[in-house]
N, C-alpha and C positions, 0 to 999 in steps of 0.2 A: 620442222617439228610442229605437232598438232597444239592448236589453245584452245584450252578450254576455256572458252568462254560463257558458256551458260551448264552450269553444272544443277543437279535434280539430284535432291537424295531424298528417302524412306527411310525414313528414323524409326525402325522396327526393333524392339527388342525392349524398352523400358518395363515393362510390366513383368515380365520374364527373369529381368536383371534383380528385379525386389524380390521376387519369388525366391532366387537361387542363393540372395543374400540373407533371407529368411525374414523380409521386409513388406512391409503392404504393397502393392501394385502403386500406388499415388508416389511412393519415394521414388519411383524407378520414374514418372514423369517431371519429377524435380529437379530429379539430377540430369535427366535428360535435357531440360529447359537451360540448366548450366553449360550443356555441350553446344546447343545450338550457338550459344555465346561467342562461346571459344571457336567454333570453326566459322560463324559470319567475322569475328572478326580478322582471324589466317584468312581469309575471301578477301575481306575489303584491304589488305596489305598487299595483296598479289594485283598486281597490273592489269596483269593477263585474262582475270575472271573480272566478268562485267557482270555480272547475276548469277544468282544460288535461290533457288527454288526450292522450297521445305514442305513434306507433306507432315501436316502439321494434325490434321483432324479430319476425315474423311464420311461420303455422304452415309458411309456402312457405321459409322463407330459409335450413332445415336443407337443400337445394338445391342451396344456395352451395357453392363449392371449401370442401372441410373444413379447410383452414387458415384460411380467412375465419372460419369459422362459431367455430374454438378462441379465433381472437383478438376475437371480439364476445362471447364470453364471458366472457373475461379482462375485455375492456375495462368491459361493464357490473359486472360484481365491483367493478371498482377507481372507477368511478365511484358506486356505490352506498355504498361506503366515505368515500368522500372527501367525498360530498354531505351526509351525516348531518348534522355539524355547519351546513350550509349551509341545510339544509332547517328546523332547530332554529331557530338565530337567524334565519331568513325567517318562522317561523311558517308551514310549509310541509308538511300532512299529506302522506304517500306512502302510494297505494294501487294496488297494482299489478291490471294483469287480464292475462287469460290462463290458459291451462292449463300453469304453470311443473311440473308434475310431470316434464317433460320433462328441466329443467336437473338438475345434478349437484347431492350433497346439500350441500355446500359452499357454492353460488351461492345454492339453495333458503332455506338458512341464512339466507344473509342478508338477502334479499330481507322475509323474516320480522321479523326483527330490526329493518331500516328500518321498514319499515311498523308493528312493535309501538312503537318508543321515537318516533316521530310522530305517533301516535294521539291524543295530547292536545292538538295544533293546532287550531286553528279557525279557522286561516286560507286561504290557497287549499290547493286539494285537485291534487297532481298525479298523473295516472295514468300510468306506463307499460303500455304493449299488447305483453305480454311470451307470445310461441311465443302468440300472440296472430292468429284469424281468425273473422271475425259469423259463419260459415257454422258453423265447430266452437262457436263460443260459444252460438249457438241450438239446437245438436243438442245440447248440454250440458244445454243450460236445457229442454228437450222430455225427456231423460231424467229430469229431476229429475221431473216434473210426472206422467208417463207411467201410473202406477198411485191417480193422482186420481181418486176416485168423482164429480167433477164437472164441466164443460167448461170446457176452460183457456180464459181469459179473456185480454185484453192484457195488463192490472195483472197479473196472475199471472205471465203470459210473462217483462214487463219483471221482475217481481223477485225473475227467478230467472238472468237474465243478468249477466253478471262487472260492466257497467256499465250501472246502473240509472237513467239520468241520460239525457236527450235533447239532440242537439246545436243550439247555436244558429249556429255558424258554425264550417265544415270548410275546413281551407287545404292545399293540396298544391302543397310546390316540388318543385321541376326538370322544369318542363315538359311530364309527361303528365297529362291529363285523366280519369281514371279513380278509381275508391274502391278497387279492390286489395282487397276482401274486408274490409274496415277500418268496423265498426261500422255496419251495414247497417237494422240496426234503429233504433236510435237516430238516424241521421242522416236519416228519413223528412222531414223538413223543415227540415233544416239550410240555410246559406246557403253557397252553394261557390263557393269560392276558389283559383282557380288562378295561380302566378306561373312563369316560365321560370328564375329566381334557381334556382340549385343550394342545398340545405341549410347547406352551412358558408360560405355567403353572404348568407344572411337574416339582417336585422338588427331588434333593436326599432322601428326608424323602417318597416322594411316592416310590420309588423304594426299599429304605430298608424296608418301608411295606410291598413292595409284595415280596420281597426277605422270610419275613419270615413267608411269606404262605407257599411260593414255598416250604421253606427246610421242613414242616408240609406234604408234601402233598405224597400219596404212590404210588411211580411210577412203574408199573407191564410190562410196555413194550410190553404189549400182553400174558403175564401169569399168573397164578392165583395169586402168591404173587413175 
């Protein structure tokens, strides 16, 4: 049976979810910030998953109404504070990607901080996909490489990408069918998963359902068996 070992979800739907509850937009990333909780930590309980990659904020979502965009900064600040200790006793390394140069030096701050006082985990590994798009993270990785006296190779490509790690199963709620610019590379043979469930309605029992699709399911990689 298949492991999912590097799982990639699109937490699409919070903004949608407030709407339909007759709530601001801002409630549906709060409760949403509560769900990411709950499913890093059904991750870091399971064996079998060695990393969970979260699109968390994207290079399109500076876009949004700039009051949206102040309070998803706020809101990760105070989530990244709060989870420290959450992530410590989970045994829960934090490795952010993205080009966070973007955030305030504040945010940057601590984004740092997490990821420095969790580095000694060895247990799951969670990414947030922070101002985070494959399209800017590969032109990132092509500048690094650009003045190589020799031809860049894939090993090379991949490991100079913010996430060096291939997916084994990509899951996208609320309902559209699409990757959104969301790890392009790595997901070359992922197994994808789409639910109509809005984000701050996914629960650990949706994901151990599609977990056990996923291990059902015969992955050929491009060859006959």
């Amino acid at each position: 049976m298949n492991k999912a070992r590097h799982i990639a979800i699109i937490m699409d739907g919070n903004g949608r979810w407030a709407e339909m509850q007759g709530k601001k937009r801002i409630k549906g990333h709060e409760v949403g910030a509560e769900v990411v909780k709950e499913i890093t930590t059904y991750c870091s309980n399971n064996k079998d998953i060695e990393r969970l990659t979260l699109y968390a904020f994207s290079t399109e979502n500076w876009k949004r109404p700039r009051l949206e965009v102040e309070f998803l900064m706020k809101l990760l600040e105070k989530y990244l504070k709060n989870e420290l200790s959450h992530y410590l006793k989970n045994n829960v390394r934090f490795e952010p990607i993205g080009d966070t140069r973007a955030f305030s030096k504040s945010l940057q701050k601590i984004i740092k901080d997490v990821k420095e006082k969790t580095a000694h985990c060895d247990g799951l590994v969670q990414s947030l996909a922070l101002n985070y798009g494959a399209k800017d993270e590969i032109l990132r990785a092509v500048n690094k490489l650009k003045n190589t006296q020799d031809d860049i190779t894939e090993t090379m490509l991949s490991n100079s990408l913010d996430c060096k790690h291939s997916i084994d199963l990509l899951i996208r709620t609320g309902g559209d069918h699409r990757l959104s610019n969301f790890l392009l590379w790595q997901a070359a043979y992922a197994e994808l998963f789409f639910t109509d469930k809005l984000w701050p309605d996914f629960t650990t029992d949706d994901l151990e359902n599609i977990l056990k699709k996923f291990k059902k399911i015969e992955r050929r990689f491009g060859a006959l068996k």
